[in-house]
Structure formats: structure tokens, C-alpha cells
N, CA, C and O of each residue as an XYZ file, in Angstrom:
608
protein
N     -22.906     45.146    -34.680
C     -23.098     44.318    -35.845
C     -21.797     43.580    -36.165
O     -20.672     44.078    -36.159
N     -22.107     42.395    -36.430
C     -20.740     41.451    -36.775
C     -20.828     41.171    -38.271
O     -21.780     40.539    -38.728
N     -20.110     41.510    -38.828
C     -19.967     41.566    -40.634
C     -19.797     40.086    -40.968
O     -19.147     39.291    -40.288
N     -20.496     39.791    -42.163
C     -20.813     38.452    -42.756
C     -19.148     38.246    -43.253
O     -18.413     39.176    -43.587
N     -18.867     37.176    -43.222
C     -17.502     36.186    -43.693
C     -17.586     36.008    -44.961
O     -18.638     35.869    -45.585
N     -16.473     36.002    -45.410
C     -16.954     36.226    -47.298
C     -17.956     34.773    -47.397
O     -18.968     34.845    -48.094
N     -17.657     33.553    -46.725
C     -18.196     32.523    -47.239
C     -20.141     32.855    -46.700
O     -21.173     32.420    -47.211
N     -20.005     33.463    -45.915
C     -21.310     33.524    -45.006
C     -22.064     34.808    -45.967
O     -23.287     34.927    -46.034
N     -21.286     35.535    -46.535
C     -22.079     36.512    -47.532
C     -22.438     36.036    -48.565
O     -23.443     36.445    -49.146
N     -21.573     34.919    -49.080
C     -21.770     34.317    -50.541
C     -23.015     33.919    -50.207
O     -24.008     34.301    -50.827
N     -23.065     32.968    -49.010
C     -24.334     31.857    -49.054
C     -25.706     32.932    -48.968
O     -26.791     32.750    -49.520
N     -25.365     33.916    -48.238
C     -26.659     34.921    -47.553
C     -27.505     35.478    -49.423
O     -28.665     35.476    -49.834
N     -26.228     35.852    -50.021
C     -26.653     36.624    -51.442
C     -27.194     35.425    -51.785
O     -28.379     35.418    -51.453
N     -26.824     34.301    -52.354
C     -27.240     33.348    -53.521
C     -28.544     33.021    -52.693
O     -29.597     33.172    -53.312
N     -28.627     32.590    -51.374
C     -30.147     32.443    -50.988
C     -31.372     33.593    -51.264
O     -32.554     33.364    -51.521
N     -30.905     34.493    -51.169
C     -31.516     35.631    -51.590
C     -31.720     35.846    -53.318
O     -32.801     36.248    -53.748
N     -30.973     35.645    -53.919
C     -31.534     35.145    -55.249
C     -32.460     34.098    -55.726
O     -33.317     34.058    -56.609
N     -31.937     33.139    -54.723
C     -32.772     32.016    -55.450
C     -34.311     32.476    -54.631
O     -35.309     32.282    -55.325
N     -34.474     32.865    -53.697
C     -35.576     33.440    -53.462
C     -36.607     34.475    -54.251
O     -37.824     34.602    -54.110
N     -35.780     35.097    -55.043
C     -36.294     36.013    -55.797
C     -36.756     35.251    -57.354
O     -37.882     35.481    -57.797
N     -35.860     34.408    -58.065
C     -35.617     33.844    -58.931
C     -36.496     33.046    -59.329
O     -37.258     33.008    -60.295
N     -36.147     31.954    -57.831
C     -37.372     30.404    -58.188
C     -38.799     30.641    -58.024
O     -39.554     29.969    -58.727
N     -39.087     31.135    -57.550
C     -40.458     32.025    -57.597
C     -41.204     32.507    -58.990
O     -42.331     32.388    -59.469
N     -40.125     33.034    -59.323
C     -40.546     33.401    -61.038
C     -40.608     32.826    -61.601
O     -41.529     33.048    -62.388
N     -39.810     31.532    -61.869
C     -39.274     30.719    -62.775
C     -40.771     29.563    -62.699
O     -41.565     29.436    -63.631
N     -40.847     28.942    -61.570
C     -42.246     28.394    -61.278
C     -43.232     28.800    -61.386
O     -44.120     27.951    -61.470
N     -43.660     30.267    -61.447
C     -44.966     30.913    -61.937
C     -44.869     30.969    -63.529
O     -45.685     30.405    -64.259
N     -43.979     31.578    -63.904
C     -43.731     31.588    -65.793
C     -44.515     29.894    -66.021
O     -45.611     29.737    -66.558
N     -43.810     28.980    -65.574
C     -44.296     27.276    -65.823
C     -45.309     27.595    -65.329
O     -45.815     28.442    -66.064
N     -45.897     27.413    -64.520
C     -47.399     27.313    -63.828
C     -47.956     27.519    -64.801
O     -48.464     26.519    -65.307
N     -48.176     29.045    -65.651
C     -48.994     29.632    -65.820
C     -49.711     28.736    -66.904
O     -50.931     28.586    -66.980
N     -48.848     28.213    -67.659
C     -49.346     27.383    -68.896
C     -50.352     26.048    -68.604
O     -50.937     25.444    -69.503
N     -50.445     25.660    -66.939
C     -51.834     25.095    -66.510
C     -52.651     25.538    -66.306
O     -53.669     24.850    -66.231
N     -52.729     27.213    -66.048
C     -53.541     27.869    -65.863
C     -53.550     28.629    -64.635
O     -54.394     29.525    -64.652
N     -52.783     28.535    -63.439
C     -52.533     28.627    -62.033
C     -51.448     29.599    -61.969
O     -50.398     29.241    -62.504
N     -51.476     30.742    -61.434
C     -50.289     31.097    -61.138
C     -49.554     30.640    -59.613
O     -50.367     30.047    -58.904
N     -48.540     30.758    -59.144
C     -47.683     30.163    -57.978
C     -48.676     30.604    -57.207
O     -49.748     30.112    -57.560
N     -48.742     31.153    -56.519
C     -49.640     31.315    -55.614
C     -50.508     30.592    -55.662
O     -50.557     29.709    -54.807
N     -51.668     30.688    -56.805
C     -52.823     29.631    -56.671
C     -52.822     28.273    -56.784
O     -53.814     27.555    -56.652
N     -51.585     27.881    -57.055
C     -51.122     26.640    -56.917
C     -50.552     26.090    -55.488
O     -50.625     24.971    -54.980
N     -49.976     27.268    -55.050
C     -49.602     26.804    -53.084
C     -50.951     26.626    -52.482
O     -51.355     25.604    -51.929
N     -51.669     27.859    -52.673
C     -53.112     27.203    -52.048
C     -53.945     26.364    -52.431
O     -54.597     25.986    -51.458
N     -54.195     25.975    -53.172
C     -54.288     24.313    -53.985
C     -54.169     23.266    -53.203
O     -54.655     22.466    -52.404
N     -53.368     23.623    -53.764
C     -52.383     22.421    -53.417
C     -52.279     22.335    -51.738
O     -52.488     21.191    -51.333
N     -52.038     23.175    -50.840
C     -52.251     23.136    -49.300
C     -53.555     22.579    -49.444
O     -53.643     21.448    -48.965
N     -54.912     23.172    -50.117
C     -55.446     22.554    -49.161
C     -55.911     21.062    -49.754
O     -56.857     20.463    -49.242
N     -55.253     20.587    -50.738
C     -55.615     19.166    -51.563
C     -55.146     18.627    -50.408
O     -55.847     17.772    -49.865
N     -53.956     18.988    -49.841
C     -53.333     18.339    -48.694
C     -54.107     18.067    -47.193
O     -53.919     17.054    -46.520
N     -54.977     19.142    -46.831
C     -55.634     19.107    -46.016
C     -56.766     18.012    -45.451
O     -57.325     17.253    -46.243
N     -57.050     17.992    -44.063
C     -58.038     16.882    -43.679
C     -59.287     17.463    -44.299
O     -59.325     18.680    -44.116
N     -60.395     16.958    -45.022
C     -61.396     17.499    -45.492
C     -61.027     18.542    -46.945
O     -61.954     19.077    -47.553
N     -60.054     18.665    -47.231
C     -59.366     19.422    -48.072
C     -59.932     20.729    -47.455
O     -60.890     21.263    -48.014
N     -59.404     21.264    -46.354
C     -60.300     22.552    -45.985
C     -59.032     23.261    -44.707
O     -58.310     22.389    -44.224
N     -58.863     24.220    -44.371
C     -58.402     25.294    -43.666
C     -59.203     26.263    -43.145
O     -60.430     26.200    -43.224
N     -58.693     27.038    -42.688
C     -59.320     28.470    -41.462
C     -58.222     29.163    -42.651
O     -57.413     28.493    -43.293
N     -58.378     30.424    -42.751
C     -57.859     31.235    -43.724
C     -56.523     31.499    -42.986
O     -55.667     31.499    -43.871
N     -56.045     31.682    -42.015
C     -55.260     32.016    -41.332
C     -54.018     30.717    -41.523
O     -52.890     30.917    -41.974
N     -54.494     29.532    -41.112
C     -53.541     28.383    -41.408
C     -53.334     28.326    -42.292
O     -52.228     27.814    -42.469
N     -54.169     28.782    -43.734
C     -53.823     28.480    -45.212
C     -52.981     29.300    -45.759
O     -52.459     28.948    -46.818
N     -52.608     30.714    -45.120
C     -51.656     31.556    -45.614
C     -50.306     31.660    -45.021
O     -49.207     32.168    -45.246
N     -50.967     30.884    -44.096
C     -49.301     30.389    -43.164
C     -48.641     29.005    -43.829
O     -47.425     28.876    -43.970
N     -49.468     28.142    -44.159
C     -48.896     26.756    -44.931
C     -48.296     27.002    -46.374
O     -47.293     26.511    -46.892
N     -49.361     28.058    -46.945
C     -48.824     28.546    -48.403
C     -47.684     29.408    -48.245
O     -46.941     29.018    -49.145
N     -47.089     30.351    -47.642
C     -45.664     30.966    -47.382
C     -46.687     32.464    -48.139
O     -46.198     33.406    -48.763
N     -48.061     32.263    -47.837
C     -48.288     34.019    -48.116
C     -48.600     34.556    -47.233
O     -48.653     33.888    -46.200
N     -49.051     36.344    -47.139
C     -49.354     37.116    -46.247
C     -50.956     36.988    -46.583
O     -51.411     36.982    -47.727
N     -51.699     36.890    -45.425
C     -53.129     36.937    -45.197
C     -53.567     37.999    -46.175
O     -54.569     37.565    -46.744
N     -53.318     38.963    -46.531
C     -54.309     39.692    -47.284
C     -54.135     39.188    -48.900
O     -55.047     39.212    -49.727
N     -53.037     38.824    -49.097
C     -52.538     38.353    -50.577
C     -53.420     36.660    -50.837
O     -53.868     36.155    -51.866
N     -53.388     36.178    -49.449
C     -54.359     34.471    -49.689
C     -55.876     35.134    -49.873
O     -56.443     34.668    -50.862
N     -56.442     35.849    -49.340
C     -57.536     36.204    -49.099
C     -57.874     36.881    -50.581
O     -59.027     36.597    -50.905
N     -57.214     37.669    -51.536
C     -57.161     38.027    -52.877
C     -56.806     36.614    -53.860
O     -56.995     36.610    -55.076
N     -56.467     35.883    -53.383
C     -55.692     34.725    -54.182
C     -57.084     33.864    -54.264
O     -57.545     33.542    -55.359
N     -57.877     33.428    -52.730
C     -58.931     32.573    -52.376
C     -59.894     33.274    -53.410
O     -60.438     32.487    -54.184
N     -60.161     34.413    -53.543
C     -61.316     35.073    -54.289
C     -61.796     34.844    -55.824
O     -62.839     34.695    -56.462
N     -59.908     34.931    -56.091
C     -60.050     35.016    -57.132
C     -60.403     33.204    -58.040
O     -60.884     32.899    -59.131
N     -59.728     32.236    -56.608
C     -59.917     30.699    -56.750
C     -61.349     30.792    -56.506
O     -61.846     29.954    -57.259
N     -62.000     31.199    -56.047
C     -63.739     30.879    -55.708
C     -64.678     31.165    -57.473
O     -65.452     30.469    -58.129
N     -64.061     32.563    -57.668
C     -64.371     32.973    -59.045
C     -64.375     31.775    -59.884
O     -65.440     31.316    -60.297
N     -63.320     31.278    -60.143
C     -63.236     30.475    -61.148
C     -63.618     29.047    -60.930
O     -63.545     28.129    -61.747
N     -64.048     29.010    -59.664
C     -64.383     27.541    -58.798
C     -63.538     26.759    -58.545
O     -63.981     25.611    -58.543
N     -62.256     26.850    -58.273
C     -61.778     26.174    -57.754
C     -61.448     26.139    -56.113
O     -60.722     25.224    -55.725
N     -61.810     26.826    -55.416
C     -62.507     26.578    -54.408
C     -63.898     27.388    -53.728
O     -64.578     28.099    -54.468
N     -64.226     27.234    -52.400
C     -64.962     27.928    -51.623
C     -64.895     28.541    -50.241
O     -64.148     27.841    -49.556
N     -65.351     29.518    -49.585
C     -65.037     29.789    -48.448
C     -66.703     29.134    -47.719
O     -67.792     29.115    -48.293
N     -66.488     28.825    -46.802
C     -67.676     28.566    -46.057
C     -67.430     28.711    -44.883
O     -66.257     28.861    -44.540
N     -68.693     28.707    -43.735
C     -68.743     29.108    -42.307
C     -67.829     27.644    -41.391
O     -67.869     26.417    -41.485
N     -67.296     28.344    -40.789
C     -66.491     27.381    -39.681
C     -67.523     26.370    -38.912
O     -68.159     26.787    -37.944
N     -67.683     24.859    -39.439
C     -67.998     24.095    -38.487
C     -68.230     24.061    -37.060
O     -69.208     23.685    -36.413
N     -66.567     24.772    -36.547
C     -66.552     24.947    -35.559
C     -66.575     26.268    -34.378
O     -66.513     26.265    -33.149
N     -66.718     27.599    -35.613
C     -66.450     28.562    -35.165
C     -67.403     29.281    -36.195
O     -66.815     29.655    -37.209
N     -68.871     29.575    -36.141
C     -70.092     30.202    -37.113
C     -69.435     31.933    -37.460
O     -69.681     32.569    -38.485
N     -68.820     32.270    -36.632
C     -67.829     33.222    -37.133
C     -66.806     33.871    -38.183
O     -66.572     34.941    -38.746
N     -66.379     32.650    -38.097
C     -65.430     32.098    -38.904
C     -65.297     31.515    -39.976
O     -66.062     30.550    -39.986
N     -64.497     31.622    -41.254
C     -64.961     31.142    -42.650
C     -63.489     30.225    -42.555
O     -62.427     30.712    -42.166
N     -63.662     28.848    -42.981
C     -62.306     28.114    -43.721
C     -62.567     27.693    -45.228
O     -63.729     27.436    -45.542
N     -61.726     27.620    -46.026
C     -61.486     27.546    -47.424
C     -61.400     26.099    -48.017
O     -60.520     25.371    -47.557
N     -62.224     25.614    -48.990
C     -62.214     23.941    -49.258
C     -61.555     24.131    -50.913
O     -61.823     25.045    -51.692
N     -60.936     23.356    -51.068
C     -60.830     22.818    -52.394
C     -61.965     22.459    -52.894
O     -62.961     22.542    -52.175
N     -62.091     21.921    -54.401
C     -63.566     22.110    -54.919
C     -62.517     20.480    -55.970
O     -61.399     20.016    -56.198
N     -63.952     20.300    -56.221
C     -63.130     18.870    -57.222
C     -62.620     19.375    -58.673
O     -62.055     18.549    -59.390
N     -62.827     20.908    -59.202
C     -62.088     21.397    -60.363
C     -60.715     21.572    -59.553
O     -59.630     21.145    -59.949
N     -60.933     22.266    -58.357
C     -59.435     22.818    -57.616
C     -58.401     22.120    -57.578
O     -57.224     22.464    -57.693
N     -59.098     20.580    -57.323
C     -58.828     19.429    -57.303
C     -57.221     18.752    -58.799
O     -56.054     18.389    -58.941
N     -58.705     19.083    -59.557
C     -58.625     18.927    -61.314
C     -56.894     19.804    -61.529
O     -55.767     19.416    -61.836
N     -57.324     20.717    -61.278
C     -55.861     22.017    -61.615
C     -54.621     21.640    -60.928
O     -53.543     21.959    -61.430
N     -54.692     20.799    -59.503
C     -53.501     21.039    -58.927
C     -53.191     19.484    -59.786
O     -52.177     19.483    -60.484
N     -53.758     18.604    -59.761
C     -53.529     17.206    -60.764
C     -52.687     17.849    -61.965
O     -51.574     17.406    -62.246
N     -53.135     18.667    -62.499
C     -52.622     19.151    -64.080
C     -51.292     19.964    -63.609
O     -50.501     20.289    -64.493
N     -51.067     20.236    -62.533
C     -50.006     21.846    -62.669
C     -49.009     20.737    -61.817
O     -47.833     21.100    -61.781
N     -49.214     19.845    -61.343
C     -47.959     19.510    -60.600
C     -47.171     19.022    -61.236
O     -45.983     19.340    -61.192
N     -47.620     18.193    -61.926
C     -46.053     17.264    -62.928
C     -44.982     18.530    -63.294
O     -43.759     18.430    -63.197
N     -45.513     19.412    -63.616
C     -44.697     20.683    -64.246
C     -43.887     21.221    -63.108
O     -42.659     21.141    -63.132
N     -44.774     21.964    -61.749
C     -43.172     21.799    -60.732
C     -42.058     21.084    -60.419
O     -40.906     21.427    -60.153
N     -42.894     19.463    -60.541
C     -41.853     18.181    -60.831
C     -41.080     18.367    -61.494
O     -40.011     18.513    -60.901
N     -41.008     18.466    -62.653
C     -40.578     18.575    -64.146
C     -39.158     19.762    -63.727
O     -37.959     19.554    -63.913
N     -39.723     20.824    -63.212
C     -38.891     21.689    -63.288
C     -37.925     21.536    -61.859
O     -36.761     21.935    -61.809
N     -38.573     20.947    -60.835
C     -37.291     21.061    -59.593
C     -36.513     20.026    -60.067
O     -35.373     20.148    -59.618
N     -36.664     18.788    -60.978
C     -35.483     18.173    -61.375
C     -34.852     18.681    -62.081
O     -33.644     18.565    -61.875
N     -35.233     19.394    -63.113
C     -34.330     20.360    -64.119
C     -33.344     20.914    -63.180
O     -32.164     20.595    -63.324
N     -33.778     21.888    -62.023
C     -32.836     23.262    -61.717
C     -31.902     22.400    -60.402
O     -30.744     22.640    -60.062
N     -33.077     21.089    -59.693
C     -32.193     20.530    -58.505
C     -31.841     19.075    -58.589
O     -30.616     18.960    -58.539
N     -32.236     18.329    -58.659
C     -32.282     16.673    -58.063
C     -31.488     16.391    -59.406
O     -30.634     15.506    -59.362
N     -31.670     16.979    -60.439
C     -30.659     16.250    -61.865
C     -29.539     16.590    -61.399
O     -28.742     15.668    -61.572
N     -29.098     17.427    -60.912
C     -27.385     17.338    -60.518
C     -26.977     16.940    -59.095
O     -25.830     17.113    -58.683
N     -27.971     16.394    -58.350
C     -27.540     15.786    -57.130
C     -27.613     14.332    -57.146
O     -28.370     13.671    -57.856
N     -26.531     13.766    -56.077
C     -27.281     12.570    -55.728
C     -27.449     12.136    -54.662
O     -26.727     12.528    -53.746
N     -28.491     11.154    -54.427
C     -28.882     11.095    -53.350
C     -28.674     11.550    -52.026
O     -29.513     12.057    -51.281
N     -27.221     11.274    -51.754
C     -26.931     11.612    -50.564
C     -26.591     13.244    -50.446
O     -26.428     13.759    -49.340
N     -26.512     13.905    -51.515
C     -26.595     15.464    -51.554
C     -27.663     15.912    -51.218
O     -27.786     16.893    -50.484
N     -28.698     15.185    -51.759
C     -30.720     16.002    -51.769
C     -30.470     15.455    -50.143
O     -31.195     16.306    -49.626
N     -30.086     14.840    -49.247
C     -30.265     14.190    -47.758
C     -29.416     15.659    -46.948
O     -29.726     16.076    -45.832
N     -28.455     16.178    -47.722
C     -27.292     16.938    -46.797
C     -28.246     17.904    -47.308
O     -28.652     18.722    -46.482
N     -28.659     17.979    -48.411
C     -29.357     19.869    -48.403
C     -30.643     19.610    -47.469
O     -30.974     20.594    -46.809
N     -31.238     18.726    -47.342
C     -32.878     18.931    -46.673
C     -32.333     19.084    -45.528
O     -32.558     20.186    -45.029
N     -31.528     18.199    -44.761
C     -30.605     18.445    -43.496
C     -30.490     19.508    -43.157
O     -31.189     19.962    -42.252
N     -29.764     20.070    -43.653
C     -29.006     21.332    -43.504
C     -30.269     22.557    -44.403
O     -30.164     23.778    -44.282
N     -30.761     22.253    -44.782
C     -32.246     23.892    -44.842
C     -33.291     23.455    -44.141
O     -34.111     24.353    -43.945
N     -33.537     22.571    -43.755
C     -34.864     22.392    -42.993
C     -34.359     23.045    -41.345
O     -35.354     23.671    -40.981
N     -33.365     23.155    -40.322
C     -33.320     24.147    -39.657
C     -33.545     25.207    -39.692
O     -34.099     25.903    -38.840
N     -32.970     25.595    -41.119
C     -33.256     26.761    -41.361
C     -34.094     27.286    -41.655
O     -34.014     28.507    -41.794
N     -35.411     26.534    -41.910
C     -36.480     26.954    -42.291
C     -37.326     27.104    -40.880
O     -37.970     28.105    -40.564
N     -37.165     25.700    -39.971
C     -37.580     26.169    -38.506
C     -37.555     27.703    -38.295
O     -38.469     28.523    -38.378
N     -35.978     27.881    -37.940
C     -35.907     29.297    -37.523
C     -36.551     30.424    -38.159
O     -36.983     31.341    -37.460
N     -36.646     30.441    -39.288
C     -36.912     31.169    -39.993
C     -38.737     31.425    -39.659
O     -39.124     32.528    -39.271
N     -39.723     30.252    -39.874
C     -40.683     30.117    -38.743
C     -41.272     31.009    -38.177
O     -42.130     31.849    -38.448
N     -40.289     30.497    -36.786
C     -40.275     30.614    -35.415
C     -40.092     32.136    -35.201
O     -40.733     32.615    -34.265
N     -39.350     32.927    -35.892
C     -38.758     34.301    -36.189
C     -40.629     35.185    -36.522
O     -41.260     36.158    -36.109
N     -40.776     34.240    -37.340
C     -42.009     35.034    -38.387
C     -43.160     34.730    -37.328
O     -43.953     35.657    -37.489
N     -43.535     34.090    -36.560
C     -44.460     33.843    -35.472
C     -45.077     35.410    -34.976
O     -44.397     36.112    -34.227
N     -46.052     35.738    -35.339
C     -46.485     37.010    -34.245
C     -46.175     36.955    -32.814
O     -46.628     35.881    -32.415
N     -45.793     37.394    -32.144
C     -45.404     37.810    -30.643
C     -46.616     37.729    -29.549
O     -46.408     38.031    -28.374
């Protein structure tokens, strides 16, 4: 084992906070649209989607959750209608997950508020060419990070 460099520990801890942190901080906001973080990543993934629709498997990989936590998350979105699971087009086996036009409705209402808040905590104290050096410089890191998490 090769021991972290004070500068390489600083960065390792504070990423690790803000991991723990911004998470919270965006669900506390969420909640007051009605969505908690979670049901807002899947939302919102699949507002993004062709057909607004996924295979359950891609949707918990796009949302940054673990399959059994999307699959509790989807349920509880079907409950309230904001979305549905239905049989795979392409695979009768298989169920993928659609947005619903309320699902629709919620991620319209809850986003200005993530907006709202990543300028608060980020983009108000950067400028431009800072928000260019951070996406730069974390979007590798998010590759790897990935690529790491990939089943074998």
C-alpha cells in the first residue's frame, strides 16, 4: 500500500464528504416537490430516455442506484403514477419502466430547485473557465470510477 500525500488525502476526504453531504442536501430540497432524490434520478433518466422508457437494469445504472433500491423506488413511482413497468417490446420476459405524463409533471416541478441549488453550492462561485477545468478534470474520474463498478 502506498499512503495518500497530504494533498491526495485532502482531495480523497472532501470528495467523500461531498458525497455524503450533496445527496442530503438535494433530497431535504426535493422533498418540498414531492420527490425524494432518488425518485427524481429515475424521473428524470427516464424523461431523458428514447420513448421515455428503460429495461430496469439500464435505469439503475443511469440513476447511480443499486437494482434492488430502483426496483423499490419504481414501485413506489408506479403507486403514485408516476410511472409504469410493462413487458419488454423486445424481450416478453422482460419488464422496462416508462415515465407516465404525471412523472412527466413532477420532474418539470422538481428541477428548477436542483438548478436553484447547484448554483447556490457551485456555478455562483465559479467562472466559466473553472466549471470547464472541474468537468475536465471529474469526468475521468467518473469514467474510471464506471469502468471499476462494471460486473466482471
Amino acid at each position: 500500500m502506498r499512503d495518500f500525500t497530504a494533498d491526495e488525502d485532502r482531495l480523497w476526504r472532501t470528495l467523500m464528504r461531498l458525497n455524503g453531504a450533496l445527496p442530503r442536501l438535494l433530497d431535504d430540497d426535493l422533498r418540498g416537490s414531492g420527490l425524494t432524490l432518488s425518485e427524481f434520478a429515475i424521473l428524470l433518466v427516464l424523461s431523458e430516455a428514447e420513448d421515455g422508457e428503460l429495461w430496469m437494469s439500464g435505469l439503475a445504472s443511469a440513476a447511480g442506484l443499486s437494482p434492488s433500491r430502483t426496483t423499490r423506488v419504481v414501485a413506489d413511482l408506479e403507486r403514485r403514477g408516476f410511472a409504469e413497468k410493462l413487458r419488454s417490446r423486445f424481450d416478453a420476459r422482460s419488464a422496462v419502466t416508462r415515465v407516465t405524463k404525471p412523472g412527466r409533471d413532477a420532474v418539470r416541478k422538481a428541477y428548477p430547485i436542483q438548478v436553484d441549488r447547484a448554483r447556490e453550492v457551485l456555478f455562483d462561485h465559479l467562472d466559466s473557465a473553472q466549471v470547464r477545468d472541474a468537468a475536465d478534470t471529474l469526468e475521468p474520474f467518473l469514467r474510471r470510477v464506471r469502468e471499476l463498478s462494471r460486473p466482471s
